[in-house]
mmCIF file of the N, C-alpha and C atoms, coordinates in Angstrom:
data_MODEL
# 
_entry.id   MODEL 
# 
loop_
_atom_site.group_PDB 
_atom_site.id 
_atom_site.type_symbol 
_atom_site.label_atom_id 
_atom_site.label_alt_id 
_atom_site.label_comp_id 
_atom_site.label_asym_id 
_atom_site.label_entity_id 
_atom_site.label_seq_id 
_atom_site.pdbx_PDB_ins_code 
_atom_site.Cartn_x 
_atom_site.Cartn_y 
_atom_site.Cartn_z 
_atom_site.occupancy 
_atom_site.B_iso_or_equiv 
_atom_site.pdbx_formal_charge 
_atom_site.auth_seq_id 
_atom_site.auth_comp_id 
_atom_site.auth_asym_id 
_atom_site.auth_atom_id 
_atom_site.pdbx_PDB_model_num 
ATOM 1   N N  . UNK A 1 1  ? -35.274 -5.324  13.363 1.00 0.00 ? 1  UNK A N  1 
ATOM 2   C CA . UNK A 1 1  ? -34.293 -4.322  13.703 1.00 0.00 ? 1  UNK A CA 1 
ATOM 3   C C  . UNK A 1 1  ? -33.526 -3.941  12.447 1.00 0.00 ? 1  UNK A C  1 
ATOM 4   N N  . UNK A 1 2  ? -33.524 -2.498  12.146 1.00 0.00 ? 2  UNK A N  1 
ATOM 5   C CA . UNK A 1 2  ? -32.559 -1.935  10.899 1.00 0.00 ? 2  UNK A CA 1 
ATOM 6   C C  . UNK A 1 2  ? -31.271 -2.586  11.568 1.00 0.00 ? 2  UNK A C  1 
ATOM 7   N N  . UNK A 1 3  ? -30.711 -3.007  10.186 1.00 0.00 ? 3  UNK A N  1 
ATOM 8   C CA . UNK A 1 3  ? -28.974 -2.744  9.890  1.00 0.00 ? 3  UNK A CA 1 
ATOM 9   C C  . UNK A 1 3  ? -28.499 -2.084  9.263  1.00 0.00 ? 3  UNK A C  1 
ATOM 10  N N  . UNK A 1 4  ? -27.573 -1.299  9.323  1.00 0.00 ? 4  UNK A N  1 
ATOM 11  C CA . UNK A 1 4  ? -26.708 -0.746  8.392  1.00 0.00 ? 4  UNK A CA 1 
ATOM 12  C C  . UNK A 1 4  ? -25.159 -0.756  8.052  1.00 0.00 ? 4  UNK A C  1 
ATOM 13  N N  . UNK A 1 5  ? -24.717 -0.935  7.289  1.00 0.00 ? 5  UNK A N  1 
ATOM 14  C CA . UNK A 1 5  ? -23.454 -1.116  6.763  1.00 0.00 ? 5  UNK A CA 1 
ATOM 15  C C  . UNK A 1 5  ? -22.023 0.218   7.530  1.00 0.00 ? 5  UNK A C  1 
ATOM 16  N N  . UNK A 1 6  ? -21.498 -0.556  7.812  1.00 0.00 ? 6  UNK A N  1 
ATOM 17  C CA . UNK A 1 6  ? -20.218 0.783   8.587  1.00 0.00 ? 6  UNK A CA 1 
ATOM 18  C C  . UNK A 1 6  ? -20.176 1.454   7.435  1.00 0.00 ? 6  UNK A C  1 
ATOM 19  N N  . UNK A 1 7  ? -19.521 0.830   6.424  1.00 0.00 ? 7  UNK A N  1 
ATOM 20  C CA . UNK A 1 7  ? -19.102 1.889   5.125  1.00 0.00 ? 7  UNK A CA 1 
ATOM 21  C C  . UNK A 1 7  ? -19.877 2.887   4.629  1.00 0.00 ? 7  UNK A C  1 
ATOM 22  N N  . UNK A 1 8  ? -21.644 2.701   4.998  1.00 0.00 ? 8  UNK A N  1 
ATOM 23  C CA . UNK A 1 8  ? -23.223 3.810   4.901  1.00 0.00 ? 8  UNK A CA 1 
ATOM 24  C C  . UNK A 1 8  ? -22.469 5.184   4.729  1.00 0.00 ? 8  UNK A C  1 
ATOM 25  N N  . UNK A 1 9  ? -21.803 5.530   3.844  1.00 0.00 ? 9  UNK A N  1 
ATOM 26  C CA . UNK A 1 9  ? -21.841 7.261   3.947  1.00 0.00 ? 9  UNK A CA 1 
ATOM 27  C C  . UNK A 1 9  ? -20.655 7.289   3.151  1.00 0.00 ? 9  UNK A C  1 
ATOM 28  N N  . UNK A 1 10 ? -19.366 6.384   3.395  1.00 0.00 ? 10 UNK A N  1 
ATOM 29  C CA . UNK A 1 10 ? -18.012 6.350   3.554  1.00 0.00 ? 10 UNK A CA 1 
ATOM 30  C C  . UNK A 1 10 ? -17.699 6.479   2.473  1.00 0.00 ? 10 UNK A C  1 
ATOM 31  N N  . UNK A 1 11 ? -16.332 7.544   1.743  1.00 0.00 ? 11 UNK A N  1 
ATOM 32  C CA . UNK A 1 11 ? -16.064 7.613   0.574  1.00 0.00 ? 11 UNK A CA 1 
ATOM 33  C C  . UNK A 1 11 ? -14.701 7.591   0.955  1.00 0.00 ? 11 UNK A C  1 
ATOM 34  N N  . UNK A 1 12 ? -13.927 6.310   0.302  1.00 0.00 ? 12 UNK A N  1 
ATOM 35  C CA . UNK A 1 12 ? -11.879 6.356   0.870  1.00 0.00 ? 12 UNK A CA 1 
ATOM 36  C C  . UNK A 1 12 ? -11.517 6.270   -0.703 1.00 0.00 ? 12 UNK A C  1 
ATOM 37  N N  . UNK A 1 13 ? -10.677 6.182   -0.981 1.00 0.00 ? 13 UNK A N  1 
ATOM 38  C CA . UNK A 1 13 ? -9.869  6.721   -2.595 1.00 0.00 ? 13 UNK A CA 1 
ATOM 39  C C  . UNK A 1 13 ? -9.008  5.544   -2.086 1.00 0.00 ? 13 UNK A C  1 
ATOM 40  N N  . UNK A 1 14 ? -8.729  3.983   -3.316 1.00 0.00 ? 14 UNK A N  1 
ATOM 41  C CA . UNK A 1 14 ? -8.305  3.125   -3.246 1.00 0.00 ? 14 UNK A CA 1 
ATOM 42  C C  . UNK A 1 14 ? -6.706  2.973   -2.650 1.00 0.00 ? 14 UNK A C  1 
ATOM 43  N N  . UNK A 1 15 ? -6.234  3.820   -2.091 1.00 0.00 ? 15 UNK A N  1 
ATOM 44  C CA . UNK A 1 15 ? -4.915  3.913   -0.927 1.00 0.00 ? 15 UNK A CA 1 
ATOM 45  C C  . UNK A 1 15 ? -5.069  3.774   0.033  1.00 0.00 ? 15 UNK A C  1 
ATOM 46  N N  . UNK A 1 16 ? -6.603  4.618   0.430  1.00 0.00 ? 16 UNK A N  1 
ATOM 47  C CA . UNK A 1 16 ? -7.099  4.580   1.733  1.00 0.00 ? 16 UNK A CA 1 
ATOM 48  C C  . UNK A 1 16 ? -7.721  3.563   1.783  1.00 0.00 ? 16 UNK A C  1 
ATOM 49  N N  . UNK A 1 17 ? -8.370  2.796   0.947  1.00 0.00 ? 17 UNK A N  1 
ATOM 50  C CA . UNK A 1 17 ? -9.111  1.345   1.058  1.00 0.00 ? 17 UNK A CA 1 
ATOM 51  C C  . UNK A 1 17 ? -7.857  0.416   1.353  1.00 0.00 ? 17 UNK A C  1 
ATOM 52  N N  . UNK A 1 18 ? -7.198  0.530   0.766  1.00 0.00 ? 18 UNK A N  1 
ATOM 53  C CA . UNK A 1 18 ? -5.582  -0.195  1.361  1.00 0.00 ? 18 UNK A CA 1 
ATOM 54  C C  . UNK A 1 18 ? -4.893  -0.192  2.099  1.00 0.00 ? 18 UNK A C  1 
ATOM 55  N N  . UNK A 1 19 ? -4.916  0.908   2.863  1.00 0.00 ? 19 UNK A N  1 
ATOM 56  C CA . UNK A 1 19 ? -4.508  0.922   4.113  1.00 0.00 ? 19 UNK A CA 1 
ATOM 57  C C  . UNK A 1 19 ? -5.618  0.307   5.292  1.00 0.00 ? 19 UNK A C  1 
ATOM 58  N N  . UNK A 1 20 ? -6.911  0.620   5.165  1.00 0.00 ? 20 UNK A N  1 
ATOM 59  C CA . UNK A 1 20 ? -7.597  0.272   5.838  1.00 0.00 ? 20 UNK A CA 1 
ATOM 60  C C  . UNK A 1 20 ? -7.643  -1.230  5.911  1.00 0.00 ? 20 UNK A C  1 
ATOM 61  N N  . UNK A 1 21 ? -7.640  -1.855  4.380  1.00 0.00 ? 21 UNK A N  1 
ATOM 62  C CA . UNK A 1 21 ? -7.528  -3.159  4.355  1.00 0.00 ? 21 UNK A CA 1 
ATOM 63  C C  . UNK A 1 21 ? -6.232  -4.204  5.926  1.00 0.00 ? 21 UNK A C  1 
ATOM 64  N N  . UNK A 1 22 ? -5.184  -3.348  5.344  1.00 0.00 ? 22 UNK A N  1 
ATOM 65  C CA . UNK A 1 22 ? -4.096  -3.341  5.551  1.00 0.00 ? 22 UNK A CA 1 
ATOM 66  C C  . UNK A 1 22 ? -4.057  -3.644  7.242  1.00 0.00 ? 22 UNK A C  1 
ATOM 67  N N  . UNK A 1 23 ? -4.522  -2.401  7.753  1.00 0.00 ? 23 UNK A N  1 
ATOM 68  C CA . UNK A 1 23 ? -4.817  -2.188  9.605  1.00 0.00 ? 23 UNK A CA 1 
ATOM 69  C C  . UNK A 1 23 ? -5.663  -3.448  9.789  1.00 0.00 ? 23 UNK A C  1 
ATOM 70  N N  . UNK A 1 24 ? -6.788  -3.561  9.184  1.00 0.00 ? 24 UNK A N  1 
ATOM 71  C CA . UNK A 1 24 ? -7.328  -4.694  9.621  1.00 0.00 ? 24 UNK A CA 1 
ATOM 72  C C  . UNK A 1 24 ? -7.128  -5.892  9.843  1.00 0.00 ? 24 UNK A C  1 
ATOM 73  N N  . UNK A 1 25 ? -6.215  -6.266  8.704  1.00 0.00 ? 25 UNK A N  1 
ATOM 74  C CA . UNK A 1 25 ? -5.965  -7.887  8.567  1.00 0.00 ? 25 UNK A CA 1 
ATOM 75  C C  . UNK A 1 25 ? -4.822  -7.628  9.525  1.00 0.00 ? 25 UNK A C  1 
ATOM 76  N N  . UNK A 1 26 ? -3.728  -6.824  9.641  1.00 0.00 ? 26 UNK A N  1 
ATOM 77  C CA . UNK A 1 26 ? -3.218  -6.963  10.935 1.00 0.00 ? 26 UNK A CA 1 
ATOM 78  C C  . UNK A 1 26 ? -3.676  -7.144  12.438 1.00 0.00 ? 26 UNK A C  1 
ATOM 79  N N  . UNK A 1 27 ? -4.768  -6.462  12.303 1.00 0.00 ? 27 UNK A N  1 
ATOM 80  C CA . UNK A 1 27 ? -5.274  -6.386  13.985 1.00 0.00 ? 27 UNK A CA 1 
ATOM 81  C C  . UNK A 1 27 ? -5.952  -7.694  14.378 1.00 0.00 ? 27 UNK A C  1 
ATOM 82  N N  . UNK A 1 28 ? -6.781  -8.170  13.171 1.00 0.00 ? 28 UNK A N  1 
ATOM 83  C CA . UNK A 1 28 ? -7.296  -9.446  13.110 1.00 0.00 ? 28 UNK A CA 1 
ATOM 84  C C  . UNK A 1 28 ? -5.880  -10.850 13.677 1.00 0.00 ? 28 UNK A C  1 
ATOM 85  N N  . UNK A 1 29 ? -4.617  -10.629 12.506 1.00 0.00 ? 29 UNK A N  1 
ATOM 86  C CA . UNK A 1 29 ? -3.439  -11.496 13.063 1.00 0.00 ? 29 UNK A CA 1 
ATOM 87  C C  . UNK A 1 29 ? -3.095  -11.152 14.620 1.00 0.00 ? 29 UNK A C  1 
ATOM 88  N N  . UNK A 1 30 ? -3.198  -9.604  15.168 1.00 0.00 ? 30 UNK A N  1 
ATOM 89  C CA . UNK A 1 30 ? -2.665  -9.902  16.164 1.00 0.00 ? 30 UNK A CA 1 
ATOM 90  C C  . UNK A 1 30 ? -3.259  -10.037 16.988 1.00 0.00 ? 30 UNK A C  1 
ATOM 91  N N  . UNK A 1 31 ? -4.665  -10.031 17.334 1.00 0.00 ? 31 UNK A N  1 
ATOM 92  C CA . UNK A 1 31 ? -6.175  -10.321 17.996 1.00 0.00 ? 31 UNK A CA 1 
ATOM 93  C C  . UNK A 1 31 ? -6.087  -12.001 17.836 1.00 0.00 ? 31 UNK A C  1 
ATOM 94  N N  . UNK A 1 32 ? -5.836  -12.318 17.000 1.00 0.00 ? 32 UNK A N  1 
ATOM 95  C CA . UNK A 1 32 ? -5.708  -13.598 16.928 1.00 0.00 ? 32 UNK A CA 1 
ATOM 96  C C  . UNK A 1 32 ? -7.535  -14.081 16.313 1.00 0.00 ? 32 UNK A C  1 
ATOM 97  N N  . UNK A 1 33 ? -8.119  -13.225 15.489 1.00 0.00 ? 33 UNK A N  1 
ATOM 98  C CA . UNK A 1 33 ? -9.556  -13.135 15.215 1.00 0.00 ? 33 UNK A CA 1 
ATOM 99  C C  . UNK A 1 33 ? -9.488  -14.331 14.204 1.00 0.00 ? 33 UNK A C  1 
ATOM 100 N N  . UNK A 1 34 ? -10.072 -15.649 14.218 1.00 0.00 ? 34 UNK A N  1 
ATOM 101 C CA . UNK A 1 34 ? -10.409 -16.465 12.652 1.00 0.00 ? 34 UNK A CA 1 
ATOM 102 C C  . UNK A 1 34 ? -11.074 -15.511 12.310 1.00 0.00 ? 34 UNK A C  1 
ATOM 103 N N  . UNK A 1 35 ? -11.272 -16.698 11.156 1.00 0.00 ? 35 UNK A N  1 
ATOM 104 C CA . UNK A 1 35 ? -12.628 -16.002 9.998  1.00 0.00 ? 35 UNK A CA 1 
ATOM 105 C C  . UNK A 1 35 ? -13.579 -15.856 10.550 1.00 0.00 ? 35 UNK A C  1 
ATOM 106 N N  . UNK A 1 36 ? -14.307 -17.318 11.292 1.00 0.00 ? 36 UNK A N  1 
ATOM 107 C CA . UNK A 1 36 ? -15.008 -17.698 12.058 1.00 0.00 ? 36 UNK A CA 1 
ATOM 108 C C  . UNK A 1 36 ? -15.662 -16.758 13.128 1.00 0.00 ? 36 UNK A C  1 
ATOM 109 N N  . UNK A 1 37 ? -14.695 -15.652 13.685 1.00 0.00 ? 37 UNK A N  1 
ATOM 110 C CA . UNK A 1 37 ? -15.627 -15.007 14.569 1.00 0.00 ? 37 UNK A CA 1 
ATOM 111 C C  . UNK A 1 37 ? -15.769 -13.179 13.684 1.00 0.00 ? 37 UNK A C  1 
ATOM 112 N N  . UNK A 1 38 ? -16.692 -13.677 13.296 1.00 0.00 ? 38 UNK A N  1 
ATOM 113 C CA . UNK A 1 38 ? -17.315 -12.450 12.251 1.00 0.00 ? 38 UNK A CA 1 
ATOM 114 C C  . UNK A 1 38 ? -17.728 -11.212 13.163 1.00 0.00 ? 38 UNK A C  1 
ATOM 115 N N  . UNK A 1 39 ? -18.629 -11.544 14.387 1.00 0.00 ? 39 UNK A N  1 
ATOM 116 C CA . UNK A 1 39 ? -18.775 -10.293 15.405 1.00 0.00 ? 39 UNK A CA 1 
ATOM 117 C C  . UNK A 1 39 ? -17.634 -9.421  15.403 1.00 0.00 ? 39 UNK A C  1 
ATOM 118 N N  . UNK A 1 40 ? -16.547 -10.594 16.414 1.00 0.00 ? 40 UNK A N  1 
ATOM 119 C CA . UNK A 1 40 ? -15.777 -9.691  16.739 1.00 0.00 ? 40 UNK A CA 1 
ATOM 120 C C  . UNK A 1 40 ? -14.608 -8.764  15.543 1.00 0.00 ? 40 UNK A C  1 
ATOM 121 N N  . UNK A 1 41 ? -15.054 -9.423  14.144 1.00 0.00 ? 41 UNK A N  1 
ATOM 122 C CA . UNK A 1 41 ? -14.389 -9.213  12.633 1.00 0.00 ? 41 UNK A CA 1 
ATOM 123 C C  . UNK A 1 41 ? -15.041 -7.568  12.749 1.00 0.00 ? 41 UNK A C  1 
ATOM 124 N N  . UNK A 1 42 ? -16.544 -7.557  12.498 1.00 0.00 ? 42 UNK A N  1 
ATOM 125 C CA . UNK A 1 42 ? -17.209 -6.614  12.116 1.00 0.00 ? 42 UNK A CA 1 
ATOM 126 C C  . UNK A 1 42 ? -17.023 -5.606  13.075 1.00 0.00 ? 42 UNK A C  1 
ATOM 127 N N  . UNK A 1 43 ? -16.628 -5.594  14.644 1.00 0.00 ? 43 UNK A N  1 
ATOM 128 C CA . UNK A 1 43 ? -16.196 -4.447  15.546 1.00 0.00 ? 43 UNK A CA 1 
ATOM 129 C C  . UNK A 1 43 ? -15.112 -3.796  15.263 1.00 0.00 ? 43 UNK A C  1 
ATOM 130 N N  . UNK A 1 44 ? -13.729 -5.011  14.624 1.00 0.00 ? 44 UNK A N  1 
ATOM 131 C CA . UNK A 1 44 ? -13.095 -4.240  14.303 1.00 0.00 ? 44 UNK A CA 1 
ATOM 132 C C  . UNK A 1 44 ? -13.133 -3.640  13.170 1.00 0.00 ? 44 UNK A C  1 
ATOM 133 N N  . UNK A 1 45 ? -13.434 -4.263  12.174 1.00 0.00 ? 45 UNK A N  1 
ATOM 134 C CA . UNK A 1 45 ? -13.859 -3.398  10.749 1.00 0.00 ? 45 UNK A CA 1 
ATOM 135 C C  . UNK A 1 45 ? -14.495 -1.984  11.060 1.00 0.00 ? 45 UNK A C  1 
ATOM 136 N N  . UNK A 1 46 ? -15.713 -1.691  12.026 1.00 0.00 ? 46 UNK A N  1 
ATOM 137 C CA . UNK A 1 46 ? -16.517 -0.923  12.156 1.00 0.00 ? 46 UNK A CA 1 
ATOM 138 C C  . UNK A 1 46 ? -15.334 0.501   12.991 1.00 0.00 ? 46 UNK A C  1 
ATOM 139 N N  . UNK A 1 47 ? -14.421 -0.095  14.030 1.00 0.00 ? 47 UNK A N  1 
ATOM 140 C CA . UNK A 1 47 ? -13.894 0.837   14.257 1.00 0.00 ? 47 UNK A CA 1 
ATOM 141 C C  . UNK A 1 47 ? -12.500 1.541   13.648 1.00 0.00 ? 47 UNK A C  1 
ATOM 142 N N  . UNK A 1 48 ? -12.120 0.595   12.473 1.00 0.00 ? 48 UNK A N  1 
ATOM 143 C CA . UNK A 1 48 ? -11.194 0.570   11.683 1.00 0.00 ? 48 UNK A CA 1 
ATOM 144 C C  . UNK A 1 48 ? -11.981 2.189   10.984 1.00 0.00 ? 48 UNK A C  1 
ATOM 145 N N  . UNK A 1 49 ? -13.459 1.836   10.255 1.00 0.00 ? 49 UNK A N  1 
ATOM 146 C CA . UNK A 1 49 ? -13.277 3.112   9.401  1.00 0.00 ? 49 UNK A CA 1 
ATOM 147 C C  . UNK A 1 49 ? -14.501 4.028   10.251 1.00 0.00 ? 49 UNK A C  1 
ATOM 148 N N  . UNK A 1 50 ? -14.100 3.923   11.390 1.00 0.00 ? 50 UNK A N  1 
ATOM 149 C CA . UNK A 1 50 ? -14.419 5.045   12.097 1.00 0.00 ? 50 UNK A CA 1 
ATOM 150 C C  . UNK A 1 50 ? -13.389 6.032   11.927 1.00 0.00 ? 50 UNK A C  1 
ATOM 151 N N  . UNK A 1 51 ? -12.249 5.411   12.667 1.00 0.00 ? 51 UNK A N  1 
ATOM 152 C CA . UNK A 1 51 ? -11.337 6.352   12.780 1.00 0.00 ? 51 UNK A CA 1 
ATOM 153 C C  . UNK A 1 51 ? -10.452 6.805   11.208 1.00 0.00 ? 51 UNK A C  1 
ATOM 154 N N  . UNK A 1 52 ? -10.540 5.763   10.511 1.00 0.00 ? 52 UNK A N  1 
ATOM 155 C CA . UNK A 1 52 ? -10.431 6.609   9.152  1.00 0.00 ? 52 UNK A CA 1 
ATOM 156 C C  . UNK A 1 52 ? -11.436 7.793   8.698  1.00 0.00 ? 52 UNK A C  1 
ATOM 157 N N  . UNK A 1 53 ? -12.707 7.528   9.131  1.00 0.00 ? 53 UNK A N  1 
ATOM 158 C CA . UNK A 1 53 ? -13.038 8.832   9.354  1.00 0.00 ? 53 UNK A CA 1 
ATOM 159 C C  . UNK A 1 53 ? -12.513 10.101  9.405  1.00 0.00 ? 53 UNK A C  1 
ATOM 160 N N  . UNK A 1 54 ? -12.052 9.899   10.983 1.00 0.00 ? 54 UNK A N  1 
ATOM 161 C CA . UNK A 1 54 ? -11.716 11.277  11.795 1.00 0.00 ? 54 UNK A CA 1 
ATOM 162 C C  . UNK A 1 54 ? -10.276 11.569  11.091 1.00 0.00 ? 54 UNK A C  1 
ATOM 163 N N  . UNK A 1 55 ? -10.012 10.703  9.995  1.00 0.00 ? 55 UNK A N  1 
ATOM 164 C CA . UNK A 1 55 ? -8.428  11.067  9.164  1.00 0.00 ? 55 UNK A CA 1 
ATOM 165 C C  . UNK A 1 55 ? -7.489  10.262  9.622  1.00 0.00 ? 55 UNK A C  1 
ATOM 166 N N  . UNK A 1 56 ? -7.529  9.350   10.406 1.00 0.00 ? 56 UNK A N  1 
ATOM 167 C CA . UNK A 1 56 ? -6.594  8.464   10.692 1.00 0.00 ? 56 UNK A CA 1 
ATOM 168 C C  . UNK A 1 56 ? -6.117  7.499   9.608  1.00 0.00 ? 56 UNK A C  1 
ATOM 169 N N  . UNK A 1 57 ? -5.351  7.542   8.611  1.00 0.00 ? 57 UNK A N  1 
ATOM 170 C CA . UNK A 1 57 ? -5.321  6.425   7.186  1.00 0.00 ? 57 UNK A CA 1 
ATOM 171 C C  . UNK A 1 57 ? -4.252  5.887   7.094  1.00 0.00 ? 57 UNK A C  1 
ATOM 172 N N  . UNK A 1 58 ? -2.692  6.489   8.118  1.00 0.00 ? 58 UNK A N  1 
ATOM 173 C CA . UNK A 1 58 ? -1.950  5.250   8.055  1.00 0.00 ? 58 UNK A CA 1 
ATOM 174 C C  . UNK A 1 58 ? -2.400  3.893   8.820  1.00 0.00 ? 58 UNK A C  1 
ATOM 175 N N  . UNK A 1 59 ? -1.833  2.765   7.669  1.00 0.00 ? 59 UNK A N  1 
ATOM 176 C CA . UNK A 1 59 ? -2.313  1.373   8.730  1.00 0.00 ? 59 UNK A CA 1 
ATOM 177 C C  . UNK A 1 59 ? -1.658  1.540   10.016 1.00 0.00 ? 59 UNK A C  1 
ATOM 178 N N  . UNK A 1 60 ? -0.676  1.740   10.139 1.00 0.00 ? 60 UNK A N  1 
ATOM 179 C CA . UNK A 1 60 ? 0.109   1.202   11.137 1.00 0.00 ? 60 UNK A CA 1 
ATOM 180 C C  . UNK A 1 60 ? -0.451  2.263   12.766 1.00 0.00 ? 60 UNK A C  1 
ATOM 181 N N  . UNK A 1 61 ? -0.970  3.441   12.600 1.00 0.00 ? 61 UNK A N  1 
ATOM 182 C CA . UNK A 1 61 ? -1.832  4.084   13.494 1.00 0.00 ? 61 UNK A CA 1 
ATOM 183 C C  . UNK A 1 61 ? -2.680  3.810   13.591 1.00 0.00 ? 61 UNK A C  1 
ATOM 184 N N  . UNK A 1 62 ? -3.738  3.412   12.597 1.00 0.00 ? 62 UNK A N  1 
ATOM 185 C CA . UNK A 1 62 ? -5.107  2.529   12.439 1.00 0.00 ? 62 UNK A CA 1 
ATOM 186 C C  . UNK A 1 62 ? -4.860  1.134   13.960 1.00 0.00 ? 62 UNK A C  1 
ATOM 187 N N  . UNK A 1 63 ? -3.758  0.559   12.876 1.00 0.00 ? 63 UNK A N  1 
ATOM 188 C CA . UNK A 1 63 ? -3.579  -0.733  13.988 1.00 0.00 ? 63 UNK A CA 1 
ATOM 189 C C  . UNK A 1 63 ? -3.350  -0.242  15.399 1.00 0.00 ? 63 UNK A C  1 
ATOM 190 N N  . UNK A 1 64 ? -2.412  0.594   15.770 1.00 0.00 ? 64 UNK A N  1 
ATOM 191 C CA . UNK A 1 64 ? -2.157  0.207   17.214 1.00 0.00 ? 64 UNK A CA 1 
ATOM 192 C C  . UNK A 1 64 ? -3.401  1.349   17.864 1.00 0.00 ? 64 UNK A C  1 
ATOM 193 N N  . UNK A 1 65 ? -3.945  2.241   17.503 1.00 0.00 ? 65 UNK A N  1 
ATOM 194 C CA . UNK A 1 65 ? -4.982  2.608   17.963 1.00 0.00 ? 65 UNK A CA 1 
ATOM 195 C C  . UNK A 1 65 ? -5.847  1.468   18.403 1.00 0.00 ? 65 UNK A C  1 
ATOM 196 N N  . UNK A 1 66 ? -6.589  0.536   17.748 1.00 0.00 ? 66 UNK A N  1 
ATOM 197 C CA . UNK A 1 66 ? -7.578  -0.149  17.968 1.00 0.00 ? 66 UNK A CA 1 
ATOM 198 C C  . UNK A 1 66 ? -7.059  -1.227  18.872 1.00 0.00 ? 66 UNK A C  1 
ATOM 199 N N  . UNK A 1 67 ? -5.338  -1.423  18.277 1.00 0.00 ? 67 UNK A N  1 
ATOM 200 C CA . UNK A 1 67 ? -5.543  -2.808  19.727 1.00 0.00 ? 67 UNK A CA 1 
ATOM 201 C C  . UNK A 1 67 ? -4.817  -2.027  21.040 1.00 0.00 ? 67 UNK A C  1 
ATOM 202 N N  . UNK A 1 68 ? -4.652  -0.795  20.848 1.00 0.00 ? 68 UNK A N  1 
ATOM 203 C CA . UNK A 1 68 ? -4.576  -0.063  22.178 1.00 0.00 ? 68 UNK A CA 1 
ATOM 204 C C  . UNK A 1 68 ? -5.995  -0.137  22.631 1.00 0.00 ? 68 UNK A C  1 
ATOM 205 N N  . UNK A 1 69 ? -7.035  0.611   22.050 1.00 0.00 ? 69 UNK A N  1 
ATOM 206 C CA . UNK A 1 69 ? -8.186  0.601   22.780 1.00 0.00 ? 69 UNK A CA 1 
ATOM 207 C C  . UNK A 1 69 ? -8.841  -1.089  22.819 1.00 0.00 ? 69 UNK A C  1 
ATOM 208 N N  . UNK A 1 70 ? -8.367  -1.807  22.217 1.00 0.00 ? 70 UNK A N  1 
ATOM 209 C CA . UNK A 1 70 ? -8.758  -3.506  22.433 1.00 0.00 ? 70 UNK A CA 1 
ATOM 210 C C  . UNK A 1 70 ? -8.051  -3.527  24.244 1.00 0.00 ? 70 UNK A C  1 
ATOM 211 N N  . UNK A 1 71 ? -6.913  -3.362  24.407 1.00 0.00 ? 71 UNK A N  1 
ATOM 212 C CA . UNK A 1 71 ? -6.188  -3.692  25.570 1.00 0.00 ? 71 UNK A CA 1 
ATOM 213 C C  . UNK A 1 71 ? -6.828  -2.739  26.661 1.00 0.00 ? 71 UNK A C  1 
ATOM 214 N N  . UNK A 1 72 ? -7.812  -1.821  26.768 1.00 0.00 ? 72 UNK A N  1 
ATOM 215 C CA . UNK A 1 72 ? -8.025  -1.201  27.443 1.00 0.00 ? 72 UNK A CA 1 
ATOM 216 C C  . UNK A 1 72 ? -9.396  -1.231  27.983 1.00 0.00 ? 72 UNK A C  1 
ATOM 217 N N  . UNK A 1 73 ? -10.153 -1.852  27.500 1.00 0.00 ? 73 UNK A N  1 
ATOM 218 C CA . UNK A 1 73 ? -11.468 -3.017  27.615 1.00 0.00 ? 73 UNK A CA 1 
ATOM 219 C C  . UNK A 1 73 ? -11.058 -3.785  28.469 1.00 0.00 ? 73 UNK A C  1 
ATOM 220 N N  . UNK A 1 74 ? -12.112 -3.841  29.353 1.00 0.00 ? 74 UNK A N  1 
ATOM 221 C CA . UNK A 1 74 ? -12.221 -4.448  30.785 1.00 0.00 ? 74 UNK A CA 1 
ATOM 222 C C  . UNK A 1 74 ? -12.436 -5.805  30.210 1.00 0.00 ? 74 UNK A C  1 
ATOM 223 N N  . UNK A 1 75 ? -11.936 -7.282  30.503 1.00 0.00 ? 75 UNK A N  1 
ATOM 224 C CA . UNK A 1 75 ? -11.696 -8.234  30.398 1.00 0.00 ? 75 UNK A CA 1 
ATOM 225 C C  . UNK A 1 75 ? -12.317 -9.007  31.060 1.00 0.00 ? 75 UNK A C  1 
ATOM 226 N N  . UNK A 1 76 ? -13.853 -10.094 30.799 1.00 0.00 ? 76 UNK A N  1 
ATOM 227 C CA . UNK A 1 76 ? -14.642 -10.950 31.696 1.00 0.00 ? 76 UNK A CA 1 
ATOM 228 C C  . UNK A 1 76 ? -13.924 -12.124 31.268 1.00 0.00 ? 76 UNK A C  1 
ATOM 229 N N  . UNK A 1 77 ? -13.845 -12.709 32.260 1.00 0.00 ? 77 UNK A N  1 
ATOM 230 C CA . UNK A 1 77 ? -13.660 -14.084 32.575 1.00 0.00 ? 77 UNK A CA 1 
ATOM 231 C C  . UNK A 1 77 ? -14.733 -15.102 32.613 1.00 0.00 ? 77 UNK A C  1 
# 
């Protein structure tokens, strides 16, 4: 099975790599993500520079976007 890298295309100018940095390691603290769980690391990474994509580059919108849509995911037990 191909893999490919989220970043595959992605061009951010080192502010925007910093902010992105930035959203992440927050969402990770407040997800409560170790190191250890790399999946759920790489979902959020992956949707981190999605939405930097679509122009989203403050952290702090970055962050509560994703753990808004984290909280809005149906929850198995």
């Amino acid at each position: 099975m191909p893999t490919h890298s989220p970043l595959e295309g992605a061009v951010f100018d080192s502010e925007a790599i910093d902010a992105l940095a930035l959203a992440f390691e927050g969402i990770c603290k407040d997800m409560r993500l170790p190191e250890s769980a790399s999946v759920a690391r790489e979902v959020v990474a992956a949707r981190v520079i999605d939405l930097a994509r679509e122009g989203v580059l403050d952290p702090n919108a970055l962050r509560e976007r994703v753990l808004q849509e984290a909280r809005a995911l149906p929850m198995e037990l």
